[in-house]
C-alpha positions in Angstrom: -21.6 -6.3 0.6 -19.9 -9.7 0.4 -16.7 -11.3 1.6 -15.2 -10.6 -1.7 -16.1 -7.3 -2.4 -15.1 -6.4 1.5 -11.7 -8.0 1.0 -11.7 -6.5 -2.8 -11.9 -3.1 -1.2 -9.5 -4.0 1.0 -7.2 -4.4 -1.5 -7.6 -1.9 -3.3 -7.9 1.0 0.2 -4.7 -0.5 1.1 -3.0 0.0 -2.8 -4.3 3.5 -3.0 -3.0 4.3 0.3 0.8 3.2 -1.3 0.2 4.6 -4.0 -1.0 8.3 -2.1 2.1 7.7 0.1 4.9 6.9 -2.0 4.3 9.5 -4.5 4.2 12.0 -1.4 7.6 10.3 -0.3 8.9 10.2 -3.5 9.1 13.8 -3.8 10.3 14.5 -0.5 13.0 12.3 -0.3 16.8 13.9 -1.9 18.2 10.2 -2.3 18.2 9.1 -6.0 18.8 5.4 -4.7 15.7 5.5 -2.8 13.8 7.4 -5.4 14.2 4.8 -7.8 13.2 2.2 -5.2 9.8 4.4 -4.4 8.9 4.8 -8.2 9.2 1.2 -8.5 7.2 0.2 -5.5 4.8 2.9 -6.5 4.1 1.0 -10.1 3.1 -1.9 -8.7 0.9 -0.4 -6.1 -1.2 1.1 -9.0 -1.3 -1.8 -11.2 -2.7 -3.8 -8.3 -4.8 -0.6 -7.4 -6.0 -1.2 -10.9 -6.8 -4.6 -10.9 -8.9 -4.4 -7.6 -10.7 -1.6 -8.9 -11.6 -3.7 -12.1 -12.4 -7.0 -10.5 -14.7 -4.7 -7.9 -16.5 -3.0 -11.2 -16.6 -6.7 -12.8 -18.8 -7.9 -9.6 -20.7 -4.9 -10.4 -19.6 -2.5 -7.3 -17.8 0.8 -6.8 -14.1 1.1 -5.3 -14.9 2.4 -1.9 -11.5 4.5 -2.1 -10.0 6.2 1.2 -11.7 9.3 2.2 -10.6 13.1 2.1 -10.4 12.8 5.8 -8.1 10.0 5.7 -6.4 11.6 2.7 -5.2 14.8 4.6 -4.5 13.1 7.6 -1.8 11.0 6.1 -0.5 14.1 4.3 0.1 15.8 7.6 1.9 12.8 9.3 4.0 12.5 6.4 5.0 16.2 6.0 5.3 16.3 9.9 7.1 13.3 10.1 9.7 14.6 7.4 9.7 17.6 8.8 13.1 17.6 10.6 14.4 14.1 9.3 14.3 13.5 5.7 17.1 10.9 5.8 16.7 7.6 3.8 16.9 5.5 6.7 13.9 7.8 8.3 11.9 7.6 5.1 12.6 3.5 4.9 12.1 3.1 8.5 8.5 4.7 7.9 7.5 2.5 4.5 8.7 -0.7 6.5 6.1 0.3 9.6 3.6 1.2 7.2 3.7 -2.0 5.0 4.3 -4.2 8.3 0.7 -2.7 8.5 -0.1 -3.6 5.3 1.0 -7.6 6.0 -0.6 -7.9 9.6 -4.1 -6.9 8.0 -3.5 -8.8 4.6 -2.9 -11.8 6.9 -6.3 -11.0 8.8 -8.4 -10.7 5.7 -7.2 -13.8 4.7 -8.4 -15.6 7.0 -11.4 -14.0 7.3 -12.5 -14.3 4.2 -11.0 -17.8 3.3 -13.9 -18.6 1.1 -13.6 -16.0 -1.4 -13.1 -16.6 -5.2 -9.6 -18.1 -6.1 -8.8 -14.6 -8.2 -9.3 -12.0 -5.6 -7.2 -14.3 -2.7 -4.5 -14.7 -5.3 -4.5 -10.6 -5.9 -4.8 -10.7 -2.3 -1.5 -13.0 -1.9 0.1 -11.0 -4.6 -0.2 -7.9 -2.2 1.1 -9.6 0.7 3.9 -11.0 -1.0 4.9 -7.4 -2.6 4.5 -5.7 1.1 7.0 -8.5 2.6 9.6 -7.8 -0.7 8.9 -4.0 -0.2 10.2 -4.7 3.6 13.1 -6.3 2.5 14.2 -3.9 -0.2 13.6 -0.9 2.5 16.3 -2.6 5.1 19.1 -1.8 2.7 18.3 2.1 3.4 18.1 1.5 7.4 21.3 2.6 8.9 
């Protein structure tokens, strides 16, 4: 595998793993503010879930998705998690750890892979950008 199918599947590991989470989230949380906030995150997670997925089958590889063990592990640690605190400031506090995640690594890939083509860096930019805005948006629930 390459540097741009590695970061590709990056990409798209780290938008399947929003997209997993916030639909989970989405139907635990009781706050119709921070619903609509999820639902929205959650569409732009799959379209660039989507794109990755399409650029990888363009350069003529598979998505390597997340696996079932990674699946039901992050089931569990949301349903425990939730268990006792379903607040919207609990829910926010655990996106904005999650996609604080998601910038520290896109920031690694980056510059490990500096060299790969201009249209998979700029989905790759696009990601990080939309994980900073979703950190943003999230601090309004904090409290």
């Amino acid at each position: 595998m390459n540097g741009n199918t590695e970061l590709l599947n990056y990409i798209y590991q780290n938008s399947q793993m929003g997209v997993i989470t916030l639909k989970q989230l989405s139907d635990i949380t009781e706050s119709g503010e921070l619903k609509t906030c999820l639902e929205s995150q959650l569409s732009k997670y799959q379209e660039i879930n989507n794109t990755a997925r399409s650029l990888l089958n363009s350069h003529g590889y598979d998505e390597k998705g997340i696996n079932a063990f990674e699946k039901i592990r992050t089931y569990l640690m949301i349903n425990i998690q939730t268990l006792t605190d379903k607040t919207p400031s609990h829910i926010a506090e655990m996106l904005i750890i999650g996609s604080n995640m998601g910038v520290i690594n896109a920031v690694k890939n980056l510059k490990k892979y500096p060299h790969a083509e201009d249209s998979i860096i700029n989905l790759m930019d696009k990601l990080l950008k939309f994980e900073e805005n979703n950190i943003q948006e999230l601090k309004a629930f904090l409290g």
